[in-house]
SELUM-982071 format. One record per residue (C-alpha): residue number from 1; y, z, x. Coordinates in nm, 2 decimals. Each point is the difference from the previous one (the first is absolute). Layout:
BEGIN
r i: NUM&v: Y&w: Z&u: X
...
//
This chain:
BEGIN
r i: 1&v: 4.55&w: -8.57&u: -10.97
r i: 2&v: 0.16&w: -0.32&u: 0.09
r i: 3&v: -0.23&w: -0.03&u: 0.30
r i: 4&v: -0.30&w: -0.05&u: -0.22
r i: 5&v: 0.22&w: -0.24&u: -0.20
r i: 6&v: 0.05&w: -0.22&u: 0.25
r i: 7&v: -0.35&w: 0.06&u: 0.18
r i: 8&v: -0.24&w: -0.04&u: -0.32
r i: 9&v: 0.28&w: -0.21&u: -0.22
r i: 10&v: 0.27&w: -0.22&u: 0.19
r i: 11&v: -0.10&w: -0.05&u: 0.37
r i: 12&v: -0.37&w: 0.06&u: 0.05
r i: 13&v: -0.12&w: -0.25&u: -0.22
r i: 14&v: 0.25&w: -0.27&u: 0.09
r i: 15&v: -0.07&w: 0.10&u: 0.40
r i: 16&v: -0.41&w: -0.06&u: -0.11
r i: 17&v: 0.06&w: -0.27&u: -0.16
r i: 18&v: 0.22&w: -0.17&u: 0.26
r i: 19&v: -0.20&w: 0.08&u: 0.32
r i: 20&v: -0.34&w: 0.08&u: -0.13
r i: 21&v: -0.05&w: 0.26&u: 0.22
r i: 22&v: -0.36&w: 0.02&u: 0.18
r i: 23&v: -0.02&w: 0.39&u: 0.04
r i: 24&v: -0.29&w: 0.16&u: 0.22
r i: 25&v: -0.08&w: 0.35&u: 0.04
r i: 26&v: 0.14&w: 0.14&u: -0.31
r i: 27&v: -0.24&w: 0.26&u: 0.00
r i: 28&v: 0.13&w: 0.18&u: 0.37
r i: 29&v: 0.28&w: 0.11&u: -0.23
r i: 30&v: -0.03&w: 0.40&u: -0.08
r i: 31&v: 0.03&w: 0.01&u: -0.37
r i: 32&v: 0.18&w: 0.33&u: 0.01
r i: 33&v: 0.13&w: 0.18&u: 0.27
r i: 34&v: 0.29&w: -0.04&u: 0.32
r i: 35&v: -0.10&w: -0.29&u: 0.19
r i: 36&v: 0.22&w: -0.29&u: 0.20
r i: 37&v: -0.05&w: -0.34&u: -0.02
r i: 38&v: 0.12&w: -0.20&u: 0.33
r i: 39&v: 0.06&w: -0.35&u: -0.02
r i: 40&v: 0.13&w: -0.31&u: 0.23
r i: 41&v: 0.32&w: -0.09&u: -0.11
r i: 42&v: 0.07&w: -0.43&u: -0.02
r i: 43&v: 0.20&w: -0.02&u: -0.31
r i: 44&v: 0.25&w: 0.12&u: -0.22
r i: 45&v: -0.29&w: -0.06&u: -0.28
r i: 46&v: -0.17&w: 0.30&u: 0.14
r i: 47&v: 0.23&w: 0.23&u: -0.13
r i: 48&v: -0.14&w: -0.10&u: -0.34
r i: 49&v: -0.36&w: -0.12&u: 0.00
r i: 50&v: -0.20&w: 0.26&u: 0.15
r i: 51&v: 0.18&w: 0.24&u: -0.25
r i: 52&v: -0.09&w: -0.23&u: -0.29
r i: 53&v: -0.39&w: 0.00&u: 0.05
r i: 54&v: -0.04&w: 0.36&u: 0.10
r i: 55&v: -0.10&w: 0.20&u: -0.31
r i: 56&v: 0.19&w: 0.30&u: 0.14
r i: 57&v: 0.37&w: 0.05&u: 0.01
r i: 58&v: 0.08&w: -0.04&u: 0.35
r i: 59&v: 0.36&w: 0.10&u: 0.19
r i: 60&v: 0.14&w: -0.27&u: 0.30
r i: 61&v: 0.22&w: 0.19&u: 0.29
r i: 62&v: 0.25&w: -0.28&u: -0.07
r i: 63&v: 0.29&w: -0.07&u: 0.29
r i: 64&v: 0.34&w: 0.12&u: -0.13
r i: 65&v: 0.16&w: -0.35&u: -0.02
r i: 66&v: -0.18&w: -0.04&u: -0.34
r i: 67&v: 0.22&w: 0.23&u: -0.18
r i: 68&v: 0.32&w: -0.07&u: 0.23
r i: 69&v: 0.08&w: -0.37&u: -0.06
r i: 70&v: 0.34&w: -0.07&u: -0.16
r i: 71&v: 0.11&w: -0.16&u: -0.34
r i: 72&v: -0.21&w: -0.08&u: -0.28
r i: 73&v: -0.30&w: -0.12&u: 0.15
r i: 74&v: 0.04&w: 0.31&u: 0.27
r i: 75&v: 0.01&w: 0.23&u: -0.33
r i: 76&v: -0.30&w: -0.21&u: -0.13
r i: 77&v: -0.23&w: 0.04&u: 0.27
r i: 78&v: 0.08&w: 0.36&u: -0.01
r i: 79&v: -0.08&w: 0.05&u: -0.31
r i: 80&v: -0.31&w: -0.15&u: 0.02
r i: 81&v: -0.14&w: 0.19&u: 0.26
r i: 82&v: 0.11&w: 0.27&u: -0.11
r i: 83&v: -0.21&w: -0.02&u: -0.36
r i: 84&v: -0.29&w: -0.04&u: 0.19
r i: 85&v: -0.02&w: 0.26&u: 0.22
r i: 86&v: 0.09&w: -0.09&u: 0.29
r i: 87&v: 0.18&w: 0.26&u: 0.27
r i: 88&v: 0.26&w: -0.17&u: 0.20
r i: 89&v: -0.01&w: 0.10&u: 0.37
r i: 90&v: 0.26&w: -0.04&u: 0.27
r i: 91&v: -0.14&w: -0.19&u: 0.32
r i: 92&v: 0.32&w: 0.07&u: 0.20
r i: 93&v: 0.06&w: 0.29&u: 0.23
r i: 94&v: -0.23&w: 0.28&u: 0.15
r i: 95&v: -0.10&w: 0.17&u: -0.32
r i: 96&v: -0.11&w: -0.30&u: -0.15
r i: 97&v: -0.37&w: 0.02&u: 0.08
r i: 98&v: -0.01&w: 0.38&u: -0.11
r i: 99&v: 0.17&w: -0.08&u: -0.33
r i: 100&v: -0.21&w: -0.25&u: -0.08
r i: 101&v: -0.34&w: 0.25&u: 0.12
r i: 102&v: 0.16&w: 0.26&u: -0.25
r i: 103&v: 0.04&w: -0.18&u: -0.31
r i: 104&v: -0.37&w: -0.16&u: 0.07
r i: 105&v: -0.14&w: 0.35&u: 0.02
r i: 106&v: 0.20&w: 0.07&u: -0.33
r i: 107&v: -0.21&w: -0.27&u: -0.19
r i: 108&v: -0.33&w: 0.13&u: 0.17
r i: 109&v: 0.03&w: 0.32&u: -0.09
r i: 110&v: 0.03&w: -0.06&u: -0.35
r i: 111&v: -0.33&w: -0.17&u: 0.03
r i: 112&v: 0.16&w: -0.37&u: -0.03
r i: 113&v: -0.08&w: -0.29&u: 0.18
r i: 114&v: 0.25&w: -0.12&u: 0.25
r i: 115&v: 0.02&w: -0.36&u: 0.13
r i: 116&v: 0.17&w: -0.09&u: 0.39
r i: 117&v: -0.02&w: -0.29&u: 0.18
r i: 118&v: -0.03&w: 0.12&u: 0.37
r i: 119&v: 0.17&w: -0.23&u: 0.18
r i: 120&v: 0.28&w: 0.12&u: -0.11
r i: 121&v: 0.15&w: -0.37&u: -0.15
r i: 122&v: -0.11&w: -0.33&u: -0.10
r i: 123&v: -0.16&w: -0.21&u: 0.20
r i: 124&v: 0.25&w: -0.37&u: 0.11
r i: 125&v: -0.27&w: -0.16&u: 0.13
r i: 126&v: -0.35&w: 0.10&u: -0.23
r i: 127&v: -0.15&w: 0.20&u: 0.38
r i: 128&v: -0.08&w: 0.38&u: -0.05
r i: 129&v: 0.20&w: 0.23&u: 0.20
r i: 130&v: -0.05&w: 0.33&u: 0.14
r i: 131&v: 0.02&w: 0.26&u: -0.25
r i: 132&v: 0.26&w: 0.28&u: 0.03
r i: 133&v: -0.14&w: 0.35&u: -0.01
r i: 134&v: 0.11&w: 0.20&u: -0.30
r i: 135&v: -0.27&w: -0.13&u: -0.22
r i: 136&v: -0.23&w: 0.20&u: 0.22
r i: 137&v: 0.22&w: 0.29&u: 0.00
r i: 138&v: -0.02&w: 0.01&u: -0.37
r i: 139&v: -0.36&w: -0.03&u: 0.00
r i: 140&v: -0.08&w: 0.27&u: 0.21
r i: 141&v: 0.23&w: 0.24&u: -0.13
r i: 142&v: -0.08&w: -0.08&u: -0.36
r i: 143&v: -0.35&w: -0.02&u: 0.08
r i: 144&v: -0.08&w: -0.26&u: -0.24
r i: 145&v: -0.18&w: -0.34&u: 0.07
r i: 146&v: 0.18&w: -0.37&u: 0.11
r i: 147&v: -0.14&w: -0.30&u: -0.17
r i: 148&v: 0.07&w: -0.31&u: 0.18
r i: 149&v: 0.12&w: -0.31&u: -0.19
r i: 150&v: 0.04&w: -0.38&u: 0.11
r i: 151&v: 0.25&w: -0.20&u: -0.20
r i: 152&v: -0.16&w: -0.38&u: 0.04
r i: 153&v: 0.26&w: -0.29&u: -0.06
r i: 154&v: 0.29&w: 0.18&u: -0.14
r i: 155&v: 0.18&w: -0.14&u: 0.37
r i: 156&v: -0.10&w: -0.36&u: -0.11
r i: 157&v: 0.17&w: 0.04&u: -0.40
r i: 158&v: 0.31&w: 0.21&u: 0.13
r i: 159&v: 0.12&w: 0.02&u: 0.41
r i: 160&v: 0.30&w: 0.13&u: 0.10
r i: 161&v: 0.27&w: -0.14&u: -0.16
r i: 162&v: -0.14&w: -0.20&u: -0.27
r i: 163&v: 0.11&w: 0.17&u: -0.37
r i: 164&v: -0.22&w: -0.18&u: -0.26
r i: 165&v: -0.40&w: 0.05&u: 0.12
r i: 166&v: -0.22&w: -0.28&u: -0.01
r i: 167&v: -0.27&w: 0.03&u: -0.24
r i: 168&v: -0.34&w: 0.00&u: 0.15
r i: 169&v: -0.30&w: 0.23&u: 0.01
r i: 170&v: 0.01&w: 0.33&u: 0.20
r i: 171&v: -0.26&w: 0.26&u: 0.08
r i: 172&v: 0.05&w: 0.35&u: 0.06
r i: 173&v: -0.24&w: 0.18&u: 0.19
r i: 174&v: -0.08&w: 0.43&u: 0.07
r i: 175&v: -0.19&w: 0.09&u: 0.18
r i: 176&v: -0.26&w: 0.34&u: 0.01
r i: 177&v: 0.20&w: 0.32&u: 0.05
r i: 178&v: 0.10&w: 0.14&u: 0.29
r i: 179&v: -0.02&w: 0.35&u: 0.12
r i: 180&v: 0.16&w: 0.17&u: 0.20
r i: 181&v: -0.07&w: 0.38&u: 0.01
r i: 182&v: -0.13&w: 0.04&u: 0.32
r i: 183&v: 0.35&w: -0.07&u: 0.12
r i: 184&v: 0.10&w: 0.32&u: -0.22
r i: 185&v: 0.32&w: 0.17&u: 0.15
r i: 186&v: 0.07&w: -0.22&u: 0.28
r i: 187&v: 0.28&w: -0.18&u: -0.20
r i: 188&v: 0.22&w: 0.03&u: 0.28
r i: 189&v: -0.20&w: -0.10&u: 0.32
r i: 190&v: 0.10&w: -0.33&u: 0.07
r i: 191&v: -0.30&w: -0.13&u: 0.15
r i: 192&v: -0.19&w: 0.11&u: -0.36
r i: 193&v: 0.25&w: -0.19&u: -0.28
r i: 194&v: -0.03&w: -0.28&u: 0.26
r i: 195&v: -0.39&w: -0.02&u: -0.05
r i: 196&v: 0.03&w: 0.04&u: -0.40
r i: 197&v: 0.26&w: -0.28&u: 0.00
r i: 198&v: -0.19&w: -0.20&u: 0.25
r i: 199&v: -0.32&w: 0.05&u: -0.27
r i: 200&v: 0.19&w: -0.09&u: -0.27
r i: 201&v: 0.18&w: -0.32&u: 0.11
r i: 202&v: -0.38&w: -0.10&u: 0.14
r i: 203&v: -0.13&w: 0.06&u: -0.35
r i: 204&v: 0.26&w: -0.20&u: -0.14
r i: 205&v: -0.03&w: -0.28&u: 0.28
r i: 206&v: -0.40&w: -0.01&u: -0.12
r i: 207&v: 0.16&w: -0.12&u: -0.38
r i: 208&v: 0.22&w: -0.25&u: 0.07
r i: 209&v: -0.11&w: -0.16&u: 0.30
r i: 210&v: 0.36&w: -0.05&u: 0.16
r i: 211&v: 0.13&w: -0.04&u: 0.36
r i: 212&v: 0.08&w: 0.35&u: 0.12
r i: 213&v: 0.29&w: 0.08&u: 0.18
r i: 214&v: 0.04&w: 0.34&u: 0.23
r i: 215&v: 0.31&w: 0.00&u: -0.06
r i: 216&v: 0.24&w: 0.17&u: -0.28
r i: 217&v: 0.10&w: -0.28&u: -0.24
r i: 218&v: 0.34&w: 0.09&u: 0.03
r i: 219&v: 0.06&w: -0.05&u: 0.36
r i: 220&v: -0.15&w: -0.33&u: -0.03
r i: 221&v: 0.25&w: -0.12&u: -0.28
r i: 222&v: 0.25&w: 0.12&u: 0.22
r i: 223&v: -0.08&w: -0.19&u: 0.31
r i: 224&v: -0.11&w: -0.34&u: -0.24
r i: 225&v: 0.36&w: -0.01&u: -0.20
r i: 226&v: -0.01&w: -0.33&u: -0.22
r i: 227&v: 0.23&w: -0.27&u: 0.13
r i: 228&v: 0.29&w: -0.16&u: -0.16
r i: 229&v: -0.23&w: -0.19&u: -0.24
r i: 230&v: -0.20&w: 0.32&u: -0.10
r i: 231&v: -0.31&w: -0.10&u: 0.19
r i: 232&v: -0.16&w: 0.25&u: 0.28
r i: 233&v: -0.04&w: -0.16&u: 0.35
r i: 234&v: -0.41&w: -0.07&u: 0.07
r i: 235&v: -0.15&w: 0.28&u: 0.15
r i: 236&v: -0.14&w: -0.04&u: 0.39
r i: 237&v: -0.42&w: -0.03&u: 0.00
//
């Protein structure tokens, strides 16, 4: 219930009327049945306007942290993730990527749409990043279609560290559904959820026109650690 709220009552309409979202390809969208939605991740924002111009309810794969933090604004953020649906997931340790592929096939097979960023966190620097390979797992197995989705902008109103968004326009782009069925029951050949994810992250590349980056966006945030200032050092040509 209180997801509605907020989507049709409290958030949605303050989140259209702030950043006036351009949307494209509305209609790729299944208007009933399982499906994924797989998006570029630039901004925090994400988490909240593609869910507030989708007509259907749809459930984020949301890193643990969210419901983890301490004191009141810990118990806050929580909270609010919780009302909305959103499953938290644990990123750390072996089982991590198969917890996460369970509780995605859990909102699949009620017939649900379930959103994932592929590349597994956001973006510091606004490139695309080599997308990790459970979304492809998920799809196969599930047998249901992946629709790709470009966030435009939402980098530019809200990076990495910035709390308060900038208001300006955004667009939000899907793209025409994937399918994958001819990949049916080879969920666990490696060089087969590497050509789905490859597919996808293409598809998505086609949307928003970023730099790509064959690399996994974590590694690279790993080896680019922000300096004492908080900037990131310029990247080599």
């Amino acid at each position: 219930m209180f997801y509605y709220v907020l989507k049709y009552v409290v958030l949605g309409p303050l989140l259209r009327l702030f950043f006036r979202p351009v949307i494209k390809g509305m209609e790729h969208i299944p208007a009933d049945g399982a499906a994924i939605i797989a998006g570029n991740h630039l901004s925090f924002s994400d988490h909240f306007l593609m869910p507030a111009i989708i007509k259907r309810r749809i459930t984020f794969l949301a890193k643990a942290e969210y419901f983890t933090g301490p004191g009141v604004k810990g118990r806050l953020t929580a909270a609010f993730f919780h009302s909305i649906g959103q499953i938290p997931v644990d990123r750390s340790g072996k089982e991590a990527g198969q917890a996460a592929i369970r509780e995605g096939l859990g909102v699949l097979s009620r017939g649900e749409l379930l959103g994932i960023y592929p590349e597994g966190t956001r973006s510091h620097d606004g490139r695309l990043y080599k997308g990790k390979v459970g979304v492809a797992v998920m799809a196969i197995r599930a047998q249901v279609p992946v629709v790709p989705c470009a966030m435009v902008g939402t980098f530019e109103i809200q990076p990495p560290g910035k709390v308060v968004p900038r208001i300006k326009q955004v667009t939000i782009r899907f793209g025409e559904p994937l399918d994958f069925s001819r990949y049916a029951g080879l969920e666990n050949e490696k060089a087969a959820i590497r050509a789905v994810t490859d597919e996808i992250m293409y598809a998505i590349l086609g949307l928003s026109g970023q730099e790509y980056v064959d690399e996994y966006a974590a590694k690279v945030k790993a080896a680019e650690q922000p300096d004492s200032a908080g900037k990131f050092p310029k990247r080599r040509r």
